[in-house]
KEKE-3310 file (N, C-alpha, C; in steps of 0.2 Angstrom, whole numbers, plus 5000, padded with zeros to 4 digits):
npx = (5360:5366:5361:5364:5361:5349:5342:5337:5330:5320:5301:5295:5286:5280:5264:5257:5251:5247:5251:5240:5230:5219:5219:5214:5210:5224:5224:5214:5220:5230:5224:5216:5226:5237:5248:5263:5270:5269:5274:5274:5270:5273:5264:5270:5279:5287:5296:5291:5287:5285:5272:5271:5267:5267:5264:5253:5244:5246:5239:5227:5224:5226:5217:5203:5203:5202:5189:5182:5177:5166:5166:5178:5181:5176:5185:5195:5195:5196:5209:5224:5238:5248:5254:5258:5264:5282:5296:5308:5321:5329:5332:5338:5344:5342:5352:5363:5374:5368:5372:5377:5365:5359:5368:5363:5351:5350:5357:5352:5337:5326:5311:5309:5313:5313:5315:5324:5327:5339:5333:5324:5315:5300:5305:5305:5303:5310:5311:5311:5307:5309:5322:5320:5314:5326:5334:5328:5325:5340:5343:5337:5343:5354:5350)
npy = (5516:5507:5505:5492:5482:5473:5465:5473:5484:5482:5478:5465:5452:5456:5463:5449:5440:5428:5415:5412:5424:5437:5450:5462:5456:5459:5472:5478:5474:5483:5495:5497:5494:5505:5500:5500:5490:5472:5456:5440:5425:5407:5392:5386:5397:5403:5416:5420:5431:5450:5461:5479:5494:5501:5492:5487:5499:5503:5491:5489:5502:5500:5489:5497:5505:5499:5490:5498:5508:5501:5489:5485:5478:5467:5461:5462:5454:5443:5442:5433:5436:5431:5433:5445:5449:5452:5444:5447:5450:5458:5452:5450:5448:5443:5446:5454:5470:5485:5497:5492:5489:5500:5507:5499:5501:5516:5516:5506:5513:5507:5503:5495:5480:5463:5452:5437:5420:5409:5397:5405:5410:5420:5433:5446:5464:5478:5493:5509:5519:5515:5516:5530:5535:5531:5539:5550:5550:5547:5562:5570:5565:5573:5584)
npz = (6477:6463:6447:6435:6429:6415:6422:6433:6426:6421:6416:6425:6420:6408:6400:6389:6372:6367:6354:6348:6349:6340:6331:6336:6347:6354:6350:6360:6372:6371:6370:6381:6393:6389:6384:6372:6366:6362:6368:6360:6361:6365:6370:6380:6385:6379:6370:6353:6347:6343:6345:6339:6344:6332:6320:6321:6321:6310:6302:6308:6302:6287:6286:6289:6278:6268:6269:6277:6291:6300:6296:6303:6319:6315:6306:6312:6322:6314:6311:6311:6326:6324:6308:6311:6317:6323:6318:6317:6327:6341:6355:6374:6389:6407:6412:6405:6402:6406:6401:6389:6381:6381:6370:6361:6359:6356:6344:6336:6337:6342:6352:6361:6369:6372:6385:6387:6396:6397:6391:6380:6387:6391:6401:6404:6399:6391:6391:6380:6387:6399:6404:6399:6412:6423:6419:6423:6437:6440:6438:6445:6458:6455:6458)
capx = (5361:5369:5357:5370:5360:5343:5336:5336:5328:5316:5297:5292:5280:5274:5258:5257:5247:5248:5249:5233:5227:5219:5223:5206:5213:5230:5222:5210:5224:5237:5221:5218:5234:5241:5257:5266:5273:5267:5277:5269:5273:5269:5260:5277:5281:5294:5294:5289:5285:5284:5270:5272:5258:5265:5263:5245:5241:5246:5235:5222:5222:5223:5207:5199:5202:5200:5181:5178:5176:5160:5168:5185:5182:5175:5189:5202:5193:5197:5216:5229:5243:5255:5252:5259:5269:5289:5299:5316:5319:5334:5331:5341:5345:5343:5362:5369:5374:5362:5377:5378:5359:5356:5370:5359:5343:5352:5359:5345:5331:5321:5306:5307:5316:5311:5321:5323:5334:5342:5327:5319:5308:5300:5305:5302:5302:5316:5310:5315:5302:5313:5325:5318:5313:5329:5338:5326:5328:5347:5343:5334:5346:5358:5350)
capy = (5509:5509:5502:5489:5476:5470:5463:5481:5489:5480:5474:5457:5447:5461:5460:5449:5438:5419:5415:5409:5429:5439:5458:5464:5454:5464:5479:5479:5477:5490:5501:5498:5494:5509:5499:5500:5484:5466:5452:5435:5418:5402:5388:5386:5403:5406:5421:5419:5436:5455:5466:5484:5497:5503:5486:5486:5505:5500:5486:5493:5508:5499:5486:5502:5509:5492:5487:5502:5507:5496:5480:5483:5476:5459:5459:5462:5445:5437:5443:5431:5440:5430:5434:5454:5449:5454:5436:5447:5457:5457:5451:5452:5442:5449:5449:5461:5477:5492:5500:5489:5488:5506:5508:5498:5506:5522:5515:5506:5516:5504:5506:5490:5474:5457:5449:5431:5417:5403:5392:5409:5411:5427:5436:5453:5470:5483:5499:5516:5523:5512:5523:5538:5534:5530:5547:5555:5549:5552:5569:5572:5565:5577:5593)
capz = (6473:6455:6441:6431:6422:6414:6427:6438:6426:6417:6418:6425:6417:6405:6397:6383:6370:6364:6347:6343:6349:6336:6330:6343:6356:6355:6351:6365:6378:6369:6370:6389:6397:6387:6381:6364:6364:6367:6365:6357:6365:6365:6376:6385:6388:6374:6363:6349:6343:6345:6340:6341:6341:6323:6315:6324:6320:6299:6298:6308:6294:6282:6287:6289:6271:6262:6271:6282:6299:6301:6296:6308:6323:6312:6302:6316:6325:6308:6307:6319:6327:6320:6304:6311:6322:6320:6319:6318:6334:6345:6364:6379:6395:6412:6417:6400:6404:6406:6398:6382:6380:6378:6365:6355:6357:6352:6337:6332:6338:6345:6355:6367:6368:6374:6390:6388:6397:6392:6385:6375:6391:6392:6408:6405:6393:6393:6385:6379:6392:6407:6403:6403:6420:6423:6417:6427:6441:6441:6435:6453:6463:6455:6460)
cpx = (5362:5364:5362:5367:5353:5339:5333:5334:5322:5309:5297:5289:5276:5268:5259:5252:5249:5249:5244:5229:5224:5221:5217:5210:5220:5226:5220:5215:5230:5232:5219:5221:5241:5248:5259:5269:5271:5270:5273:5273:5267:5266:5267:5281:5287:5291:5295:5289:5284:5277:5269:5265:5260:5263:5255:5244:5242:5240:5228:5219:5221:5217:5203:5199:5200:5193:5178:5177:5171:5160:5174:5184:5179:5182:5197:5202:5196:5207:5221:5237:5249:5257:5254:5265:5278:5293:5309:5318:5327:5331:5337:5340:5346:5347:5364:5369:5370:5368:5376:5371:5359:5361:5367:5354:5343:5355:5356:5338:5326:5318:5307:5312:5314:5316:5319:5328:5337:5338:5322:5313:5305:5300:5303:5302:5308:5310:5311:5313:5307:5318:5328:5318:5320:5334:5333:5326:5336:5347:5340:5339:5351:5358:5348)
cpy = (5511:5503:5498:5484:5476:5471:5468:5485:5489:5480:5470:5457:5453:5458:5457:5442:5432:5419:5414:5415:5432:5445:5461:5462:5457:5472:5482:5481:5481:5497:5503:5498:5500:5506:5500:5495:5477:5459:5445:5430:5414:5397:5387:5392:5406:5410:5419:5425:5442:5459:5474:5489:5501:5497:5486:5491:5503:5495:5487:5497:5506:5494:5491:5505:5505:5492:5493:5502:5501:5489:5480:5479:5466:5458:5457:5455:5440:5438:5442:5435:5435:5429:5443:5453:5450:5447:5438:5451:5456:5458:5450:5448:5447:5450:5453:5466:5480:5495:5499:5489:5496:5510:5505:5501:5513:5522:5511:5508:5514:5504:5502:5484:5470:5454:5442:5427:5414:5399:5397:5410:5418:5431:5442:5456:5473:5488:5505:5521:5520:5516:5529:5541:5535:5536:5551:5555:5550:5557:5574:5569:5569:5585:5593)
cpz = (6465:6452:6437:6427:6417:6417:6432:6435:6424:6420:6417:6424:6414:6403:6391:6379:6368:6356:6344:6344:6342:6337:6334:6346:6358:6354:6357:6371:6376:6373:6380:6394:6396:6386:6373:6362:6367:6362:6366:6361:6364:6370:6383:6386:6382:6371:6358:6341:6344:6341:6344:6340:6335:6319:6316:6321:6311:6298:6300:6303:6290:6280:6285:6281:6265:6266:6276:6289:6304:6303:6301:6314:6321:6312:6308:6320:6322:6308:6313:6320:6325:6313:6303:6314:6320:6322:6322:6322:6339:6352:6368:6386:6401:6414:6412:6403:6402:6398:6388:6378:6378:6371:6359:6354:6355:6344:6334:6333:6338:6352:6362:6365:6374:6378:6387:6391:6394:6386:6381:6378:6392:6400:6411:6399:6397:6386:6385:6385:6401:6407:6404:6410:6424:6426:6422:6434:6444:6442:6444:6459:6463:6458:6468)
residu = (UNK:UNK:UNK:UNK:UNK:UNK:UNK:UNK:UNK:UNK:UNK:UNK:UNK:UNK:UNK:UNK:UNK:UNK:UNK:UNK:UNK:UNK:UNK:UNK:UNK:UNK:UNK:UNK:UNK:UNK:UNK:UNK:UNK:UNK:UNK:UNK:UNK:UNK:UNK:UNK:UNK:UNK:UNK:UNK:UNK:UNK:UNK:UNK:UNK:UNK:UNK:UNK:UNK:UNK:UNK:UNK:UNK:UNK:UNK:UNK:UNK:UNK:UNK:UNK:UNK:UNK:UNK:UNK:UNK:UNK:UNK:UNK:UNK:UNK:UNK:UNK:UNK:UNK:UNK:UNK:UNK:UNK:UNK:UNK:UNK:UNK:UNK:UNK:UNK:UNK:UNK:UNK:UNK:UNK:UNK:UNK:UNK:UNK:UNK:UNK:UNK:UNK:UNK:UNK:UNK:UNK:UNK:UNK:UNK:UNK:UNK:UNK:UNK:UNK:UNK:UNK:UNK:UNK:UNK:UNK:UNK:UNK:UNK:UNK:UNK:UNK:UNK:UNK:UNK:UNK:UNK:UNK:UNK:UNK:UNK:UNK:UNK:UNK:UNK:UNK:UNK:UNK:UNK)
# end
């Protein structure tokens, strides 16, 4: 079976956080779920928002270098994820081609992008690491 769109590559219903989350409550499941990216949404499901784990690991540091390790886990309670969150991000539909998609993620060397449908609904994640997976796969049925 040939791989050709979006929707055959991607994750369903990744993990992600509301807007009203704080920078803790993304942190906690970046740190547990092991992902790098979580996309923001709102009570209707629409994206809203990306946050990456550099925008997270920046502000984290720098909490920590303004007030100190002691105070982080306060302050990161106090500081809302839509206030980190990335507004300008290019997303993706689950019928585009495989093809066309990763021409962009090589030429703008981004980590992940956000599936959305028609209404801005969030359906899934595409990322560099689906890919990988991808390629290696190939790479194994060639030998």
């Amino acid at each position: 079976m040939t791989i050709r769109t979006v929707a055959e590559l991607m994750t369903v219903d990744p993990l992600c956080v509301t807007r009203d989350a704080s920078l803790k409550d993304a942190h906690d499941l970046m740190r547990s779920k092991n992902v790098r990216h979580i996309p923001v949404i709102d009570e209707k499901g629409e994206l809203v928002g990306m946050l990456t784990q550099k925008i997270m690991i920046a502000k984290v540091m720098g909490l920590m270098a303004q007030f100190g390790a002691t105070a982080l886990e306060r302050k990161e309670k106090q500081q809302l994820i839509t206030d980190l969150m990335a507004t300008d991000f290019a997303a993706v539909t689950p019928e585009q081609s495989l093809k066309d998609v990763a021409g962009f993620f090589v030429t703008n060397r981004h980590g992940c992008m956000p599936v959305v449908d028609e209404n801005n609904k969030l359906k899934g994640i595409l990322t560099s690491s689906d890919f990988v997976r991808l390629a290696a796969e190939l790479l194994e049925k060639t030998n």
